[in-house]
C-alpha positions in Angstrom: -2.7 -15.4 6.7 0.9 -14.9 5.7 3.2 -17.8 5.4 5.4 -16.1 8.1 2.5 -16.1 10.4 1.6 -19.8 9.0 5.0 -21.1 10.0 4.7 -18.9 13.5 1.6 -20.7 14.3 3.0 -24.2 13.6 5.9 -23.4 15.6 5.4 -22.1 18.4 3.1 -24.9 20.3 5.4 -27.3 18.7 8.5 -25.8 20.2 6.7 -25.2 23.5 5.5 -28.7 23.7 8.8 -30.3 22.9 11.1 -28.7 25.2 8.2 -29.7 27.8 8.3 -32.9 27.1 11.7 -32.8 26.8 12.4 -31.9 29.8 9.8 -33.4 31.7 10.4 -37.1 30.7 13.7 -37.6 32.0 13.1 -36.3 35.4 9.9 -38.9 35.3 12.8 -41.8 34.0 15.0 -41.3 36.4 17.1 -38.7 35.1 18.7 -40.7 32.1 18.6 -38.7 28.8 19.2 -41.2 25.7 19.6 -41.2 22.5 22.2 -40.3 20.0 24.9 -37.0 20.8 26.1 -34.6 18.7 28.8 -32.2 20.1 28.6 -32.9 23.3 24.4 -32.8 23.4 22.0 -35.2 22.7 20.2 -34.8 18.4 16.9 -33.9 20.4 18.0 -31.2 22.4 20.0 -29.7 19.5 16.4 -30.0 16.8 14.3 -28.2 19.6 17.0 -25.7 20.0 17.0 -25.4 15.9 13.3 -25.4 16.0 13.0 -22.4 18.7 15.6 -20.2 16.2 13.2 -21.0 13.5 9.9 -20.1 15.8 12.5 -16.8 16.6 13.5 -16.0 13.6 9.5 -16.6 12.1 8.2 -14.0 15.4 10.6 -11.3 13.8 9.5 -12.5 10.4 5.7 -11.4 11.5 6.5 -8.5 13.5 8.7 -6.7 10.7 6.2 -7.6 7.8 3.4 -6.3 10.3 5.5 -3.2 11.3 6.1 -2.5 7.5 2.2 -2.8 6.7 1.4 -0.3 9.6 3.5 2.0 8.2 1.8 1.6 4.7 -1.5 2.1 6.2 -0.5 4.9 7.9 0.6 6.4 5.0 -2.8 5.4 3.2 -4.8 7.1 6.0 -2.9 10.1 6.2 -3.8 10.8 2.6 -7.2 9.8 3.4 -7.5 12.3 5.9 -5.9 14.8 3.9 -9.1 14.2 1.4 -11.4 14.2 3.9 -9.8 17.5 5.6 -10.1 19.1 2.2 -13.6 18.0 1.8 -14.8 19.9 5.0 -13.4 22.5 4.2 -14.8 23.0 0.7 -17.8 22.1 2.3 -17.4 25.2 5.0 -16.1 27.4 2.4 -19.6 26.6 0.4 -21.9 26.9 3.8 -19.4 30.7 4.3 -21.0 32.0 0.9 -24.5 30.4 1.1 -24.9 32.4 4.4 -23.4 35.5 3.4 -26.2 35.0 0.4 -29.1 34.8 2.5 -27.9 37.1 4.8 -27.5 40.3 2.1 -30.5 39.3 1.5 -32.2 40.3 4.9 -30.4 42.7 4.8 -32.2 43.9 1.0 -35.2 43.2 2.2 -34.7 45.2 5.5 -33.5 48.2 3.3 -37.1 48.1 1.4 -39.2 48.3 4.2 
């Protein structure tokens, strides 16, 4: 697994289950956030909002890296198929003459009767 995908997998549930909880335990204390504020909002609120640009910013990590690999293998199995194109047709090429062989052939033999 890449590390992108590595970090995405750590932080996504992470994220998801902070804001959650987050959000959920003040309603069940009354309503009262606490803790420590910086710029007008409280240091929790402000990591979970950090931590959900780093889950963002890891998504478009995987889905650029994963984009770019697609492309790659595209490219690899367009020139596969080219091979394999090129093989059948050597192949019918070959099958063209073998029965063009056999059938001047019947037709020799047809000739000497």
């Amino acid at each position: 697994m890449r590390p992108s995908a590595r970090r995405l997998a750590t932080f996504v549930p992470i994220t998801v289950a902070g804001v959650l909880l987050y959000l959920l335990v003040p309603l069940a204390a009354t309503g009262k956030v606490t803790g420590p504020v910086v710029l007008g909002r409280p240091v929790v609120w402000l990591s979970l909002q950090l931590l959900s640009w780093a889950t963002l910013a890891a998504t478009l990590a995987v889905v650029l890296l994963e984009r770019r690999r697609h492309s790659a293998d595209q490219i690899r199995l367009a020139d596969e198929a080219e091979r394999v194109d090129r093989s059948i047709r050597d192949c019918a090429v070959t099958f063209d003459r073998y029965r063009a062989i056999l059938e001047a052939g019947k037709n020799h033999d047809r000739s000497d009767r």
